[in-house]
VOVEX-95302 format. One line per field, with one value per residue (C-alpha): residue number from 1; z, x negated, y negated. Coordinates in Angstrom, 3 decimals, decimal comma. Layout:
<pts>
k = [NUM:...]
z = [Z:...]
x = [X:...]
y = [Y:...]
</pts>
This chain:
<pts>
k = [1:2:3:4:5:6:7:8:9:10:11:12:13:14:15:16:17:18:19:20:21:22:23:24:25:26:27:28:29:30:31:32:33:34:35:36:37:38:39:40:41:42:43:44:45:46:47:48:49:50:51:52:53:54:55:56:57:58:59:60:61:62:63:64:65:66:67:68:69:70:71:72:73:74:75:76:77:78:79:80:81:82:83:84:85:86:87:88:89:90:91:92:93:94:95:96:97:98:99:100:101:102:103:104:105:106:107:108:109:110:111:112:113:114:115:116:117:118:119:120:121:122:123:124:125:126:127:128:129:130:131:132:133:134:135:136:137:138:139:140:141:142:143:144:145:146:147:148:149:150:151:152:153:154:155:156:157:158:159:160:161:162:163:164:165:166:167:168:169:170:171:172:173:174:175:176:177:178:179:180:181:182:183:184:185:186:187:188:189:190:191:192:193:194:195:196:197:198:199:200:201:202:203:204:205:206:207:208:209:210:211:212:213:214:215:216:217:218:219:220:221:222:223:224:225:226:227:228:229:230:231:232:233:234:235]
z = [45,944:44,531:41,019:38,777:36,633:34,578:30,309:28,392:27,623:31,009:32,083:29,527:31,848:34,899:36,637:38,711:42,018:41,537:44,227:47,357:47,897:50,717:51,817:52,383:55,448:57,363:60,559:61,503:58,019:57,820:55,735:57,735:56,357:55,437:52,815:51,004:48,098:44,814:43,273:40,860:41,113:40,120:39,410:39,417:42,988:42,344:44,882:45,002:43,093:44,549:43,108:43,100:45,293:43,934:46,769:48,735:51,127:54,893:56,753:59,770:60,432:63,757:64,870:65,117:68,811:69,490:67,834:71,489:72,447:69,258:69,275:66,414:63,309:61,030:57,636:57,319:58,863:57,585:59,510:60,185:60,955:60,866:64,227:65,455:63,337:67,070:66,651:62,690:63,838:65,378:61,963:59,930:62,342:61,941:59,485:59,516:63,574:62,824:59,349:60,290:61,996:59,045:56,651:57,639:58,063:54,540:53,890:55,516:54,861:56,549:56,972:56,730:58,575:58,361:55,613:57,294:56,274:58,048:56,778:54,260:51,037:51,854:54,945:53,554:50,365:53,043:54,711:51,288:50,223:53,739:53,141:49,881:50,552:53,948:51,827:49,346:51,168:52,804:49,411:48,038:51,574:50,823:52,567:51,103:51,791:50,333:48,928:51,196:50,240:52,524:51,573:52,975:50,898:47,685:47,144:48,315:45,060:42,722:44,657:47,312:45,359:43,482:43,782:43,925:41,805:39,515:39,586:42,663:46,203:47,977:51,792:52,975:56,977:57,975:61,787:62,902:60,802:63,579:62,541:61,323:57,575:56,267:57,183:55,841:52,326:52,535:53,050:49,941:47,348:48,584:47,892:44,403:43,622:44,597:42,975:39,289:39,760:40,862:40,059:43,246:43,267:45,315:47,743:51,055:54,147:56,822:59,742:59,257:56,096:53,655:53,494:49,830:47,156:45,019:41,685:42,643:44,901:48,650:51,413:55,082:57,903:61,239:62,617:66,131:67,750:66,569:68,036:71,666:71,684:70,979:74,160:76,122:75,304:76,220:79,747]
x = [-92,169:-90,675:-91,087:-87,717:-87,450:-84,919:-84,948:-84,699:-81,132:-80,536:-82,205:-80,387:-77,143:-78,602:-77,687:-80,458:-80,157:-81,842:-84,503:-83,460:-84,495:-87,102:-84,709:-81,568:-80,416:-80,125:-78,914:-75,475:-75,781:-74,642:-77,091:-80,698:-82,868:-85,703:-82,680:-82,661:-84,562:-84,093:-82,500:-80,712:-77,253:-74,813:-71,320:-68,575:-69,374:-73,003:-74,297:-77,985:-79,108:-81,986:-85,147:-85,256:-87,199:-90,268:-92,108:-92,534:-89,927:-90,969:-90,782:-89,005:-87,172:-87,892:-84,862:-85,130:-84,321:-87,021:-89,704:-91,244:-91,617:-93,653:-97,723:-99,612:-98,635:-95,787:-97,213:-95,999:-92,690:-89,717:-87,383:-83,534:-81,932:-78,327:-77,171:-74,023:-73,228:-74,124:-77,953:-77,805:-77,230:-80,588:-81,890:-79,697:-79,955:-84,390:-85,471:-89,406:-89,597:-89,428:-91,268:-94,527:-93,675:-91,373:-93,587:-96,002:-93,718:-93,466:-90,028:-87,089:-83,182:-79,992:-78,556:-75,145:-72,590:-69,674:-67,228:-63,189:-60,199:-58,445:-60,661:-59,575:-61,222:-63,329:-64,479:-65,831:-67,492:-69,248:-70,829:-71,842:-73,429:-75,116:-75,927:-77,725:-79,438:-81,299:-82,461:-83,456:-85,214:-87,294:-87,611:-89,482:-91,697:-93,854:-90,701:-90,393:-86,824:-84,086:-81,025:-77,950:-74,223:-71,010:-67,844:-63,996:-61,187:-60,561:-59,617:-63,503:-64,776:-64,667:-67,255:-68,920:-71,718:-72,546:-76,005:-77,142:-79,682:-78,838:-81,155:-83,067:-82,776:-79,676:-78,621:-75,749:-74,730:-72,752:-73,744:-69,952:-67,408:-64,574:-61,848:-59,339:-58,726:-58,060:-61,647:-62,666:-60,668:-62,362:-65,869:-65,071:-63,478:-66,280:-69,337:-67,741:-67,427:-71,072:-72,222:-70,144:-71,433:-74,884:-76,023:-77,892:-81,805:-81,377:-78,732:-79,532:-77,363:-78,587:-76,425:-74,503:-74,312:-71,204:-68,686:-68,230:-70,612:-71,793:-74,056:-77,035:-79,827:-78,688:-81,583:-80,614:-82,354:-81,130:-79,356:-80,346:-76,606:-77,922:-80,601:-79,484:-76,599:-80,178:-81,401:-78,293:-78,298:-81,577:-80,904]
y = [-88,862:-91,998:-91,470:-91,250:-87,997:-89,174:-89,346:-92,633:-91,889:-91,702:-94,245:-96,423:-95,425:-96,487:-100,034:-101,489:-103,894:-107,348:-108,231:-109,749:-113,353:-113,708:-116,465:-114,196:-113,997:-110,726:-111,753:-110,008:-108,068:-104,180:-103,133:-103,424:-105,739:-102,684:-101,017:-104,197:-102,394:-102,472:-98,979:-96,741:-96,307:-93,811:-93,828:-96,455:-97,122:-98,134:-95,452:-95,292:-92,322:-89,872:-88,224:-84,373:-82,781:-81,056:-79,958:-77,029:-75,499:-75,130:-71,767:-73,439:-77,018:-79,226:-80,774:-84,619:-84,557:-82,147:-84,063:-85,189:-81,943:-80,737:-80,415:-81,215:-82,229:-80,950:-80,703:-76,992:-77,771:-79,720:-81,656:-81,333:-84,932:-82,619:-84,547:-86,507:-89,721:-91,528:-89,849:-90,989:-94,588:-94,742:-93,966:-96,172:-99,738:-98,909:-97,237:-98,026:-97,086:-93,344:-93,409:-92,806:-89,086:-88,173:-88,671:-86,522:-83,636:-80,988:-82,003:-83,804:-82,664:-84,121:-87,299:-86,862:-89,317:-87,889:-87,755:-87,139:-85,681:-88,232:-91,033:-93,368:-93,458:-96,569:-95,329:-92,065:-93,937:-96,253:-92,961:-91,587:-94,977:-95,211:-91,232:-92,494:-95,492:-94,294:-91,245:-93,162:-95,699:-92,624:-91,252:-94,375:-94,810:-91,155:-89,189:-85,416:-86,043:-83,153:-84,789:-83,772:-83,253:-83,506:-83,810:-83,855:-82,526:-82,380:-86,341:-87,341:-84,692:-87,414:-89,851:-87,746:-85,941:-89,316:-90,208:-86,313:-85,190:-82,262:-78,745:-80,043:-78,229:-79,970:-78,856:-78,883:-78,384:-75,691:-75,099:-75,612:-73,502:-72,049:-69,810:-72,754:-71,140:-74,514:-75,602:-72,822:-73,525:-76,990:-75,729:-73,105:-75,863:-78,319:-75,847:-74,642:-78,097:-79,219:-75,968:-77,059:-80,917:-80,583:-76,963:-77,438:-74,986:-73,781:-74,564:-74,526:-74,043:-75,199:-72,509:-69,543:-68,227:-68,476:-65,500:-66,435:-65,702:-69,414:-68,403:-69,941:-69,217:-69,700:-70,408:-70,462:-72,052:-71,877:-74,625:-76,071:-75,253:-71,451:-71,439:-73,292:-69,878:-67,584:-69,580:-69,388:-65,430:-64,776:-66,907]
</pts>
């Protein structure tokens, strides 16, 4: 991981951060001192711009708040980090202090801080570019980390898959869908659109699966409010 599949020509496109003086203060920053990195950008926005993942794809996922309770090590398992924005925090304000366990996992997917319909556009962009830059900085640190798209309405299509990777697996979260058919129209327009932008392989959907049919491969895993109703039904 780490290593930029991209062509000369695209390359030649590509705008990249200067390095950070040793002398810069990080004190009272919003960007934690470890994502100071230098990186690829995409877009207008300069949002930092992933590698594809070329690895393999786990049988099962580990949710990150059940990592405690998991023997041994997790080399044939991936990790879901699909979780509250309050959980994702804990991630974003220290990076390195969870490193070591996710980088000995198969492959990582989520990080996704939410992206809001009633959000204002500068809001939203700041939880894409934080979206990028943490997976990135796992990317770069030996991380099998799975780019991961999220996306409002229609008026976030134009900046919210920046930074993707096209023809690589991308997940996307879809553990909470209710019966509101204007979420549902959202979830619809966004996957089309991330399907058209990206031409994700394959997509994977990480909860229950879509009642629409996308023309790419589709790979589900369940998510962990799935499985806690499993538990609850058993009980």
């Amino acid at each position: 991981m780490g290593q930029f599949l991209f062509s000369k020509d695209e390359m030649q496109t590509l705008k990249v951060l200067p390095e950070v003086s040793d002398t810069r203060k990080y004190k009272g920053m919003l960007i934690p001192k470890e994502l100071i990195i230098p990186h690829f950008t995409d877009g207008p926005f300069d949002i930092p711009l992933l590698s594809p993942y070329d690895g393999n794809l786990p049988d099962k996922l580990v949710h990150f708040t059940r990592l405690s309770t998991q023997k041994g090590n997790l080399c044939n398992s991936g990790i879901s980090l699909f979780m509250d924005d309050e959980l994702q925090n804990y991630l974003w304000n220290n990076p390195s202090y969870y490193l070591s366990r996710l980088k000995y996992a198969q492959c990582v997917m989520g990080l996704d801080f939410s992206l809001y319909v009633e959000y204002d556009f500068s809001a939203n962009l700041w939880n894409i570019y934080r979206n990028r830059l943490l997976s990135y900085y796992y990317q770069v640190n030996g991380v099998g980390f799975i780019p991961t798209a999220c996306f409002g309405n229609s008026n976030t299509f134009s900046y919210c898959f920046a930074g993707l990777p096209e023809n690589s697996p991308i997940a996307i979260n879809h553990s909470v869908i209710g019966n509101n058919p204007y979420m549902k129209q959202l979830i619809r327009l966004g996957v089309e659109e991330l399907v058209k932008q990206k031409h994700p392989n394959p997509l994977i959907i990480y909860g229950f699966p879509l009642d629409f049919e996308v023309p790419v491969q589709v790979l589900y895993y369940e998510s962990n409010i799935q499985r806690l109703r499993q538990l609850k039904k058993v009980s």
